[in-house]
C-alpha positions as CSV (number, residue, x, y, z in Angstrom):
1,X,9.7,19.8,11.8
2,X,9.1,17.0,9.3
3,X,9.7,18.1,5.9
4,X,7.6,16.2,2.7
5,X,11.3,15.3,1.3
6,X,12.2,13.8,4.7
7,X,9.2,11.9,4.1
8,X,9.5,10.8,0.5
9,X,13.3,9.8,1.6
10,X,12.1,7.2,3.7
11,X,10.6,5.0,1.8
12,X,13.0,2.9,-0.3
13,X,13.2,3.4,-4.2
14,X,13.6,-0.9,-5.2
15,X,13.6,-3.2,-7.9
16,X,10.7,-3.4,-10.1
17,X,8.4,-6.2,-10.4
18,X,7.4,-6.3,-7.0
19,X,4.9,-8.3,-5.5
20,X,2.7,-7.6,-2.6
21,X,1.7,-10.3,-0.3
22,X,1.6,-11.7,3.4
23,X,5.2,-11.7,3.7
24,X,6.4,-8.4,1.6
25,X,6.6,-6.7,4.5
26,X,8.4,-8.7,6.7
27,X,11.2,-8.6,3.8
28,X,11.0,-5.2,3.1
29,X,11.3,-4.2,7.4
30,X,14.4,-5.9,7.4
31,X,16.3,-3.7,5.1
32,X,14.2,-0.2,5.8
33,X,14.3,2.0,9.2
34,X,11.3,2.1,10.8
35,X,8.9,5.5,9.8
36,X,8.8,8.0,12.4
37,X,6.4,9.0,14.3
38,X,6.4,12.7,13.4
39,X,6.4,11.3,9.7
40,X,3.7,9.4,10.1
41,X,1.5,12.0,12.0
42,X,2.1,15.1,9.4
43,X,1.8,12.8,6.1
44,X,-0.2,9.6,6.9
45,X,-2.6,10.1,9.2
46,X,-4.3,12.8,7.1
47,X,-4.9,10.6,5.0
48,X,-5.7,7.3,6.3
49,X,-9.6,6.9,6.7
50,X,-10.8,5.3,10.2
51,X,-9.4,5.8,13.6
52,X,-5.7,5.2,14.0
53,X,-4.6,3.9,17.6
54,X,-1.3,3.0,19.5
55,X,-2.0,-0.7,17.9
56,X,-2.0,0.9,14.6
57,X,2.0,0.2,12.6
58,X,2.8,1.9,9.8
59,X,6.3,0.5,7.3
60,X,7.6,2.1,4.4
61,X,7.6,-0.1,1.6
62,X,8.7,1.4,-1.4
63,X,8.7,4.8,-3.5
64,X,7.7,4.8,-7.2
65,X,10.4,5.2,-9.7
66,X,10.9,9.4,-10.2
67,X,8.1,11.0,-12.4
68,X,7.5,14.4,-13.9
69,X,3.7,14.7,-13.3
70,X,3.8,13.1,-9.1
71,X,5.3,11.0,-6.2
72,X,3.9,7.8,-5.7
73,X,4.9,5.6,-2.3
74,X,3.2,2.4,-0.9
75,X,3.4,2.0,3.0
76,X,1.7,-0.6,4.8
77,X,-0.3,-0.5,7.9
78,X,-1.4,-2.7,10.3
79,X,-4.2,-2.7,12.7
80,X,-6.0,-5.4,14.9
81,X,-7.5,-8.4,12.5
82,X,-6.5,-6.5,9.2
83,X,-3.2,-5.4,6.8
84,X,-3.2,-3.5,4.1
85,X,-0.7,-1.9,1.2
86,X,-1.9,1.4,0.3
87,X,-0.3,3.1,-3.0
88,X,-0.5,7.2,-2.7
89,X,0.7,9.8,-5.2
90,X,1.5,13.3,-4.5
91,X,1.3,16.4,-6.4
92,X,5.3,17.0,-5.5
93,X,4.2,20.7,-5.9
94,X,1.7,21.6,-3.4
95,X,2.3,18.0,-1.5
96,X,-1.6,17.4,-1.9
97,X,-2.8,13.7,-2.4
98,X,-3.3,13.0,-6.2
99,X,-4.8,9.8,-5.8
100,X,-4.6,6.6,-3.2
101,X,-5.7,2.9,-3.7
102,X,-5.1,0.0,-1.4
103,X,-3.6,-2.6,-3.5
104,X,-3.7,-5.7,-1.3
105,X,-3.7,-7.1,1.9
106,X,-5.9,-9.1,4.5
107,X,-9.0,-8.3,6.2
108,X,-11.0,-9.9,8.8
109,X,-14.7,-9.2,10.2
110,X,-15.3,-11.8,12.2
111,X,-17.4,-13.9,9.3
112,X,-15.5,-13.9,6.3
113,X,-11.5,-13.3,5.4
114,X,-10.8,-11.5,2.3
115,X,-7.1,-11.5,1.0
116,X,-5.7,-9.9,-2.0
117,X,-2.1,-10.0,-3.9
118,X,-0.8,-7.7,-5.9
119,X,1.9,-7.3,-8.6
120,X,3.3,-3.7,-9.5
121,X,5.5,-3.8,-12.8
122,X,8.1,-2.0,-14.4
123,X,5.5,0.1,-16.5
124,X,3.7,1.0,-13.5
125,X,0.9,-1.7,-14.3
126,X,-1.0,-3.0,-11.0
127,X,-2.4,-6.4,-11.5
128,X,-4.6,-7.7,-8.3
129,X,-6.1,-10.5,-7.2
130,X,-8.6,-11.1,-4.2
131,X,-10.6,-13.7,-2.9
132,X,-13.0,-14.2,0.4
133,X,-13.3,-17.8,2.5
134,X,-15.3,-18.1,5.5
135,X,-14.0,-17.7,8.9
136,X,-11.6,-20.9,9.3
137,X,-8.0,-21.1,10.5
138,X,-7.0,-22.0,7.3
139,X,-7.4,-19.7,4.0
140,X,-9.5,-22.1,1.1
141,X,-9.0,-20.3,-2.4
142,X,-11.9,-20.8,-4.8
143,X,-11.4,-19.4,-8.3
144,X,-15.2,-19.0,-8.0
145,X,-15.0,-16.2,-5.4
146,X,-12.1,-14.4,-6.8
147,X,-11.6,-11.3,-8.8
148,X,-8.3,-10.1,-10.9
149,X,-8.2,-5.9,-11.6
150,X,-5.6,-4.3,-13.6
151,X,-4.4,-0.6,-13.0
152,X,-2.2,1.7,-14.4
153,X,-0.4,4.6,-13.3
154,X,-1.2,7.2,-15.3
155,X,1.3,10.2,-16.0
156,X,-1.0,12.4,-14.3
157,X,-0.3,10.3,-10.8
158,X,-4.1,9.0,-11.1
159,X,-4.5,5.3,-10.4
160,X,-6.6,4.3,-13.5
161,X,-8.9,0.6,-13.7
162,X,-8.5,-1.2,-16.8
């Protein structure tokens, strides 16, 4: 049976400042074992919203530096036309989600592609960037259609706008 340590093990405590962008997780597969299924099915599925299929890849990216209050990770997943980094803290007590966020990654609806970066610091600080173009094989950033956000960790585990 898959324990919540087990779980928490996978995912790889690294170097902070980290970004998190098209090619972070081809980096970050190289060096970390894949998830396992039974992993996967006991602590991300519950969580994930939307249908998850036999096209759907998860990868363990990285687990927050140790805190009192919470466990944070950030996996990303995979599904037809989209990517995404999702950060999720735990109450390490009762293994109940504190808080979860997707932080960056690339979407596609058949119209319009939205991408978004994002940079997680030593202090826990999340700084983001996305932008949208229009449907073309090649990805035209206008300042004029992006937005920056700023997060913060907060002790608590709560992922907190600034």
């Amino acid at each position: 049976m898959a324990s919540f340590t087990d779980f928490l093990d996978a995912f790889p405590r690294l170097e902070l400042p980290l970004s998190f962008s098209q090619d972070t997780v081809q980096t970050i597969s190289r060096e970390t074992l894949p998830l396992p299924q039974e992993l996967i099915e006991a602590f991300i599925i519950p969580i994930e919203p939307g249908m998850v299929d036999e096209l759907t890849e998860f990868v363990a990216c990285l687990r927050l530096p140790e805190q009192e209050e919470y466990e944070g990770i950030i996996y990303w997943r995979a599904d037809l036309l989209q990517y995404h980094y999702t950060l999720v803290t735990f109450n390490p007590k009762n293994k109940e989600v504190i808080d979860r966020q997707v932080i960056a990654g690339v979407s596609f609806d058949g119209e319009e592609m939205t991408q978004s970066h994002a940079m997680l610091t030593e202090t826990l600080m999340l700084y983001q960037v996305s932008g949208q173009s229009e449907g073309k094989e090649e990805y035209d950033y206008k300042a004029s259609t992006s937005t920056a956000r700023r997060f913060q960790i907060a002790a608590s585990g709560k992922i907190v706008e600034l």
